[in-house]
C-alpha positions as CSV (number, residue, x, y, z in Angstrom):
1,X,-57.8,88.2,48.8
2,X,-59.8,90.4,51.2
3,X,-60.2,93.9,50.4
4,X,-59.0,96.6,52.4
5,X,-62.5,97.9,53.5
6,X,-64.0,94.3,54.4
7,X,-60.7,94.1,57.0
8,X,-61.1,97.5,58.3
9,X,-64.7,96.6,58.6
10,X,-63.7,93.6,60.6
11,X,-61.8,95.6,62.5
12,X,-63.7,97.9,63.5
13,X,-66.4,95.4,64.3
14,X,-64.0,93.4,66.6
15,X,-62.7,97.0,68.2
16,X,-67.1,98.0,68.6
17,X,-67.5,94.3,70.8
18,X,-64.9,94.6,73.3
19,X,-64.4,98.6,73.7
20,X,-67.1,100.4,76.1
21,X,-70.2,101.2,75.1
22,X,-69.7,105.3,75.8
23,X,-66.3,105.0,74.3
24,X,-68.1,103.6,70.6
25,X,-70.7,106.3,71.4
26,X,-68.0,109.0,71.6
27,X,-66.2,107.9,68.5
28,X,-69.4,107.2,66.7
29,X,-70.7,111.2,67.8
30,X,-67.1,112.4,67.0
31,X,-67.5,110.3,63.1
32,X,-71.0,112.0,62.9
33,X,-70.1,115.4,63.6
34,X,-66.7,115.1,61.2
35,X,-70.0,114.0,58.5
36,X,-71.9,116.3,59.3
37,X,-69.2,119.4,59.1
38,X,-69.1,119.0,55.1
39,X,-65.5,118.1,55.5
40,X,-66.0,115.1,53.2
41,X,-67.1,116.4,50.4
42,X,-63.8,118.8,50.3
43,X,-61.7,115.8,50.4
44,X,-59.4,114.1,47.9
45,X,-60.2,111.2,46.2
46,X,-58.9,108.2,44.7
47,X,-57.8,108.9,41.0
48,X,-57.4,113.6,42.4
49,X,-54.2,115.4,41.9
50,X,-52.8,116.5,44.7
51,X,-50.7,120.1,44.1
52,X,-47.1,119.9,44.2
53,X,-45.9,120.1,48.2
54,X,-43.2,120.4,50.8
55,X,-42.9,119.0,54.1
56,X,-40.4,118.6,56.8
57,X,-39.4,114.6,57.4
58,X,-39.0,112.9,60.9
59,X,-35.8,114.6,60.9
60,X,-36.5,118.1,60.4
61,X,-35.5,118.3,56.6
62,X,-37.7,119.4,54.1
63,X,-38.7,117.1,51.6
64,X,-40.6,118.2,47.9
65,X,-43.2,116.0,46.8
66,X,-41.8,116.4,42.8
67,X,-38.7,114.9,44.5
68,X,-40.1,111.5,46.0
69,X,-42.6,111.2,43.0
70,X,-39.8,110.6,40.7
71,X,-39.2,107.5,42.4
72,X,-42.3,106.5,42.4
73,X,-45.6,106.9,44.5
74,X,-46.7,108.3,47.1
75,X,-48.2,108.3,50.4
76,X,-49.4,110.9,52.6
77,X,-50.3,109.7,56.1
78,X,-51.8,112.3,59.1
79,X,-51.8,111.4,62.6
80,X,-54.5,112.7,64.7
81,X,-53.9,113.0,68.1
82,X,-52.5,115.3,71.2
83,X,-48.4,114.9,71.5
């Protein structure tokens, strides 16, 4: 079984060959400068409680993390981009 690094790592490698030159520049700057910020090392990690939280779905309606956990776990996905 491959592990999830090695395919986004294949990925990315197949995304670096066919993509322009100053668009992997730009995306490797922008990745640089994210480094560079500290923003990192103020992350979460694998195995770090995450405080109790309440967001609004897809639908408007708010939704308590204590809520879904009891059904399991859970995952948190951002989406960064310009709507």
């Amino acid at each position: 079984m491959t592990s999830l690094q090695t395919t986004l790592d294949d990925i990315r490698v197949a995304f670096e060959k066919k993509a322009p030159p100053e668009a992997v520049a730009i995306i490797h700057a922008a990745a640089e400068k994210l480094r560079a910020s500290g923003l990192l090392e103020r992350t979460k990690r694998v195995g770090d409680a995450m405080p109790s939280f309440e967001l609004n779905d897809s639908e408007g309606d708010a939704t308590r993390s204590d809520e879904l956990l009891g059904s399991g776990p859970i995952v948190l996905s951002f989406f960064r981009g310009f709507w």
